[in-house]
C-alpha positions in Angstrom: 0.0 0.0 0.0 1.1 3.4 -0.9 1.5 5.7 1.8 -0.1 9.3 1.2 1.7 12.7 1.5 -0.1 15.2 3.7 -1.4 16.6 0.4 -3.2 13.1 0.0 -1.1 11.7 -2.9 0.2 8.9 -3.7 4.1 9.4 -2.5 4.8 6.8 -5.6 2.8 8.9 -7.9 4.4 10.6 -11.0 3.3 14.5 -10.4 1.1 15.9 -13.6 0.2 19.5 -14.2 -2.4 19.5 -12.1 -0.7 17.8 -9.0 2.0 20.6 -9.4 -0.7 23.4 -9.5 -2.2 21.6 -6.5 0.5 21.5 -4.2 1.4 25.1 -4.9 -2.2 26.5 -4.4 -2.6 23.3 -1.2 0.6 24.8 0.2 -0.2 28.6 -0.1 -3.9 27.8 1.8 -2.0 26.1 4.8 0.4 28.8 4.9 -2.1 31.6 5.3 -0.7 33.0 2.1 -3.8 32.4 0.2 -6.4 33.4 3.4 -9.5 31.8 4.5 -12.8 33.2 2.3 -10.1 34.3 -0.5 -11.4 34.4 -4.3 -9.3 31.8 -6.4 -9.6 33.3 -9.7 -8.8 30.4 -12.4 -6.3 33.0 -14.3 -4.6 34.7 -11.3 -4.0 30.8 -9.8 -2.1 30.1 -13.8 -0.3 33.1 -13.5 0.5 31.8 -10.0 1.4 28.1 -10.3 3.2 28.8 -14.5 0.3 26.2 -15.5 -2.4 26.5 -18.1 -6.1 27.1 -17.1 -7.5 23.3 -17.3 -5.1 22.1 -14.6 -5.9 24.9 -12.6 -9.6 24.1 -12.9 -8.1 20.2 -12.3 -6.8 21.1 -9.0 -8.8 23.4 -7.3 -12.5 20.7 -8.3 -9.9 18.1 -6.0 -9.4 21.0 -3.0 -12.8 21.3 -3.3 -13.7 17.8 -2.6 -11.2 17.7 0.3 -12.8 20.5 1.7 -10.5 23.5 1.4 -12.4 25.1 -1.2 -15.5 26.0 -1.8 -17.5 26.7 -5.3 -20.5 28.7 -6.3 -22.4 28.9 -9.4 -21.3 32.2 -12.0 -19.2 33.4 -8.9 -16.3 30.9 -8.7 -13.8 29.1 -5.9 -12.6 30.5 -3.2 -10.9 29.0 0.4 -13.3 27.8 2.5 -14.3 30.3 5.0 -13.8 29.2 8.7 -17.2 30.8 10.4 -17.9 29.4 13.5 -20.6 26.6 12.2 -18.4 25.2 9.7 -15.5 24.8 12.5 -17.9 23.3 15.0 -19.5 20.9 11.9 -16.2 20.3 11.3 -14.7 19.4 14.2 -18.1 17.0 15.0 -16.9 15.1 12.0 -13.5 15.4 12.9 -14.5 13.2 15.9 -16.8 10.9 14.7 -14.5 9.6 11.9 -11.5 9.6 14.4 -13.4 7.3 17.0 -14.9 4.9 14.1 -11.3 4.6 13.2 -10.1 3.4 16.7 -13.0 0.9 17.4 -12.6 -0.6 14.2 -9.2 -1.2 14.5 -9.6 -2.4 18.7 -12.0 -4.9 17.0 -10.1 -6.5 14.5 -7.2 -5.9 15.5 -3.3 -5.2 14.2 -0.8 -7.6 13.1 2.6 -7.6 14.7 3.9 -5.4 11.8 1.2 -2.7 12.3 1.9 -2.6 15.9 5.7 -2.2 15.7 5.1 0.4 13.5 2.2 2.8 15.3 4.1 2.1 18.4 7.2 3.5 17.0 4.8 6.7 15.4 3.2 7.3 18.4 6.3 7.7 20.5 8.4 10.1 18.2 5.2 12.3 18.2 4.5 12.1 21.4 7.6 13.2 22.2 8.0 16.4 19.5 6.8 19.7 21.1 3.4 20.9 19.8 3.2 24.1 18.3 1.2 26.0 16.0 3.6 27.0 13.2 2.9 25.6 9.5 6.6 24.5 9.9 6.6 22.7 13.1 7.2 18.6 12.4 4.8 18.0 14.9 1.4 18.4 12.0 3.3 15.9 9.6 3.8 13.2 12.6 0.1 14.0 13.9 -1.1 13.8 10.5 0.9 10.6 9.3 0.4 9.0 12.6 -3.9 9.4 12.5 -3.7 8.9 8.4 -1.8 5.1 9.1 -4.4 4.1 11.7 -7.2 5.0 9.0 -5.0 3.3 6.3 -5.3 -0.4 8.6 -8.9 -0.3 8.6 -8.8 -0.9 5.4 -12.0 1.3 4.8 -11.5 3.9 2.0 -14.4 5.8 3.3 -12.5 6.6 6.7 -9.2 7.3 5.0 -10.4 9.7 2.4 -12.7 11.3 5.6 -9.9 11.1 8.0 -8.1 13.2 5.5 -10.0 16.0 4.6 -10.7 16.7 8.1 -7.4 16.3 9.1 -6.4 19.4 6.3 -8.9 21.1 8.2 -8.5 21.0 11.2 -4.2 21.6 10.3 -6.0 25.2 8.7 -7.8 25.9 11.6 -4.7 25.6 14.2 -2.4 27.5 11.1 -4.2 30.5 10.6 -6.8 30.9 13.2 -4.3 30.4 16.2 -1.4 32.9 17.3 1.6 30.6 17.6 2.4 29.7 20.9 5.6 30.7 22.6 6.1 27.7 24.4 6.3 24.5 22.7 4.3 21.9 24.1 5.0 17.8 25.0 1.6 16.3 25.1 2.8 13.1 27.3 1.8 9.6 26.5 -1.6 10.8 24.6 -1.0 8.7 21.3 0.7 6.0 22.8 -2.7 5.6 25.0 -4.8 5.6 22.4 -2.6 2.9 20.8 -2.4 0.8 23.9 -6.4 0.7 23.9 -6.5 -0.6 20.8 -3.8 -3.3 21.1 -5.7 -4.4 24.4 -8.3 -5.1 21.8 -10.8 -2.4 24.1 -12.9 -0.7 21.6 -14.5 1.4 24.4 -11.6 3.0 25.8 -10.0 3.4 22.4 -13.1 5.3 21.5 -13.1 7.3 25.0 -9.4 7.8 24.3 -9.6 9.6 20.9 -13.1 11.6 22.1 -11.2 13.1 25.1 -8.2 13.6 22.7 -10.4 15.4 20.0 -12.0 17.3 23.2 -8.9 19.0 24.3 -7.9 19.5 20.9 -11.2 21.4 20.3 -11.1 23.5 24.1 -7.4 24.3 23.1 -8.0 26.1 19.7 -11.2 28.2 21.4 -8.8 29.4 24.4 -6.2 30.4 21.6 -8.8 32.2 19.0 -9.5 34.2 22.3 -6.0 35.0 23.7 
């Protein structure tokens, strides 16, 4: 199995036009360079990635089904804007996905393989200091670490779900956030989660990942207000 990038492809995949245009306009929203509720203009986004219109249009219909851009009829694209009722519908999704995830895999189960290697995940990003700078390594570990439980289920629903609301919730913390000044260790959180689901419990996997999601949610409302 291929392992996605935190753009969602394929990390075997032979980039086209439209991958390029999509990574530059994918990288440019998580940034902040291209803000939340901005117009994407088909043209200016060309101009902007040195590719033709048709790719453009390519790449911005796949942000659009992963949730980072939204379309409307004779008007055009733009980011999708973070109001306060797409964050909270977000973030319900965000944990209803994430807990699926976890029960399904305390049901059926890892191998010894897939358990060597979440164990080892968990640990080094339980270990790097959170912060909430695009740059920090801790989103790529968070993200990779959430993406390969969804990959062992199996269940492309989930993984394609898990993903998009992953990319949204990394937008949220990236632009709506001031970065914190002091890095943060979260402790054994993952590694818990994990443990729960090699103990084959389903219902403190699942109580795991809500409180995890919880504090994840109370965190980013004390920051939008600081």
């Amino acid at each position: 199995m291929n392992v996605r990038t935190l753009s969602g492809r394929e990390k075997n995949d032979i980039p086209t036009s439209a991958d390029r245009a999509y990574e530059i306009i994918f990288e440019k929203i998580l940034s902040g360079e291209i803000a939340p509720g901005e117009k994407l203009s088909i043209r200016t986004m060309a101009r902007l990635t040195g590719v033709s219109m048709i790719p453009v249009i390519e790449a911005l219909h796949r942000l659009e089904f992963e949730g980072l851009v939204e379309s409307f009829p004779r008007w055009g694209s733009r980011v999708v804007s973070l109001t306060p009722e797409t964050v909270r519908d977000r973030n319900m999704l965000r944990e209803a996905v994430e807990c699926q995830v976890v029960r399904l895999l305390a049901e059926t189960g890892l191998t010894k393989e897939q358990e060597h290697r979440l164990r080892f995940m968990a640990a080094e990003l339980d270990a790097t200091p959170r912060t909430d700078e695009r740059n920090s390594p801790f989103w790529k570990l968070h993200y990779d670490f959430h993406m390969q439980m969804a990959e062992y289920t199996g269940c492309e629903s989930l993984i394609r779900a898990l993903h998009n609301v992953n990319l949204f919730h990394l937008l949220q913390r990236i632009v709506l956030l001031k970065p914190n000044l002091h890095a943060k260790v979260l402790g054994d959180l993952h590694q818990n989660i994990l443990n729960a689901i090699i103990e084959k419990d389903p219902d403190r996997a699942e109580k795991a990942m809500r409180d995890h999601i919880r504090v994840s949610v109370l965190t980013q409302k004390k920051g939008e207000n600081t």
